[in-house]
C-alpha positions as CSV (number, residue, x, y, z in Angstrom):
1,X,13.4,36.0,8.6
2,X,13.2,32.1,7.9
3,X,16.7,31.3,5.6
4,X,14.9,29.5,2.1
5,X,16.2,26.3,0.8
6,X,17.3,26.2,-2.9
7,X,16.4,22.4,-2.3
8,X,12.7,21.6,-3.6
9,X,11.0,19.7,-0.3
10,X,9.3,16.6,-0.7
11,X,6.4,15.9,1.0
12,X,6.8,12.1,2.0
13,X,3.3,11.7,2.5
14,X,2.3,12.0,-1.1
15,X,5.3,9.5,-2.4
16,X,3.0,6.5,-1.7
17,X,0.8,7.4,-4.4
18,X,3.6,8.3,-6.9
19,X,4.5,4.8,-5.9
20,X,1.4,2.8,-6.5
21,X,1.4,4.9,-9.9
22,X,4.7,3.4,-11.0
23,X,3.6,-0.2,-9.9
24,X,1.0,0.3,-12.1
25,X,2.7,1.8,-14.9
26,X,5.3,-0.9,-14.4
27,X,2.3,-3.7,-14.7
28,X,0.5,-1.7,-17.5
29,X,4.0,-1.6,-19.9
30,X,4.4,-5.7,-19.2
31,X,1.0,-6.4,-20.0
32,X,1.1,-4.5,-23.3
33,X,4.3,-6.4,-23.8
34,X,3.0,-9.4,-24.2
35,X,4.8,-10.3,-20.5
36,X,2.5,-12.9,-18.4
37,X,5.1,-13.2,-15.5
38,X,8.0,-12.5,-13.7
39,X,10.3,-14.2,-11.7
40,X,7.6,-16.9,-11.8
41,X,4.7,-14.9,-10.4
42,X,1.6,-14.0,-12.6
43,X,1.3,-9.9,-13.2
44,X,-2.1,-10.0,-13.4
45,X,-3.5,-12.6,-11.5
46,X,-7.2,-12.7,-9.9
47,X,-8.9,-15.7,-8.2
48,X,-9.7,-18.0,-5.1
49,X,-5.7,-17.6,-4.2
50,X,-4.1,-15.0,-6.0
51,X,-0.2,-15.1,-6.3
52,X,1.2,-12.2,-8.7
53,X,2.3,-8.7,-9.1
54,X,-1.4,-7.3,-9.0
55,X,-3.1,-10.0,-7.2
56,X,-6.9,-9.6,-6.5
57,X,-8.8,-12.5,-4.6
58,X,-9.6,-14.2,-1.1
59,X,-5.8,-14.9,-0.5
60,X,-3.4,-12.4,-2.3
61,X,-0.2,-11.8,-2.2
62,X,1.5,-9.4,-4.7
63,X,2.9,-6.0,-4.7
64,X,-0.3,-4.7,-5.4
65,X,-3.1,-7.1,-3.2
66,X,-6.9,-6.7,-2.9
67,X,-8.9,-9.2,-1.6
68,X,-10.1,-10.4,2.1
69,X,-6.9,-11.6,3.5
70,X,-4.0,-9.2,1.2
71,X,-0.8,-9.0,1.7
72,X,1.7,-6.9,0.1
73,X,3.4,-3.7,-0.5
74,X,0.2,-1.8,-1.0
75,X,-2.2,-3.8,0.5
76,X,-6.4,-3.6,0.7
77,X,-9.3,-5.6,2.1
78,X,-10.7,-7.1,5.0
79,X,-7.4,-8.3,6.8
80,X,-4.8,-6.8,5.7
81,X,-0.7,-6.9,6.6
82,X,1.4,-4.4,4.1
83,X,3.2,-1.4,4.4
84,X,0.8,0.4,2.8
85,X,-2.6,-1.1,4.3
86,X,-6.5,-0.2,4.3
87,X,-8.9,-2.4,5.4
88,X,-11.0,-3.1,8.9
89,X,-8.2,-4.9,10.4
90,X,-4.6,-3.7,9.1
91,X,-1.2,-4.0,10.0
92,X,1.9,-2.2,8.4
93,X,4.2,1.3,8.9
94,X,1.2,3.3,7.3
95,X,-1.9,1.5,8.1
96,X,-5.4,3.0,7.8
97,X,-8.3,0.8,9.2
98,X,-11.0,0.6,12.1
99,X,-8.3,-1.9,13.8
100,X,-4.6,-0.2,12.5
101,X,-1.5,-1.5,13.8
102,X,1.5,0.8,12.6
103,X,3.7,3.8,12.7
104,X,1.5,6.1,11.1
105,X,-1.8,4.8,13.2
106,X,0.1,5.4,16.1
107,X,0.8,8.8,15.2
108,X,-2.7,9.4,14.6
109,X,-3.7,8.4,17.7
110,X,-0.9,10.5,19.5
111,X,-2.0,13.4,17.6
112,X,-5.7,13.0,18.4
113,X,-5.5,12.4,22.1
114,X,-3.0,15.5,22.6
115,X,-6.0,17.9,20.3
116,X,-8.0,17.0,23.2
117,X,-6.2,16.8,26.4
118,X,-5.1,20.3,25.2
């Protein structure tokens, strides 16, 4: 019989969303507050070049980036370089696109092939 662990497991897969939930939290409880930036960077900030905490536009950068050329931790959009990335072309550790470069493409691909080499 398999020995149990008193330990609760954590399925490391699901922390990126937990994640992206506290960055939001984080820029929803500064926003109420009356807080328009940090560390010199916008938190919300949205336009032709966007530079802030949640950054949405043609050239973001922020923790939380959207846009056509995004970087940041959780990244989305056309080009897009972030450990967390989605978009057509994406780079990072955990990148999900039609063109990913990263751990967890790589894993994917690893894991496809040997489904049907088998």
């Amino acid at each position: 019989m398999p020995e149990k662990s008193s330990s609760m497991d954590i399925d490391w897969q699901n922390s990126a969303g937990f994640a992206a939930l506290g960055l939001l939290a984080i820029a929803l409880v500064l926003t109420l507050v009356n807080i328009e930036t940090v560390a010199g960077y916008e938190v919300l900030s949205a336009g032709q070049s966007a530079f802030g905490f949640l950054a949405a536009g043609n050239f973001s950068l922020g923790a939380l980036s959207a846009g056509i050329f995004s970087v940041g931790i959780f990244s989305a959009g056309i080009f897009s370089v972030g450990i967390f990335s989605i978009g057509i072309f994406a780079v990072g550790p955990f990148a999900f696109g039609i063109y990913a470069v990263g751990f967890y493409a790589a894993q994917q691909y690893v894991a496809s092939s040997e489904a049907t080499s088998g």
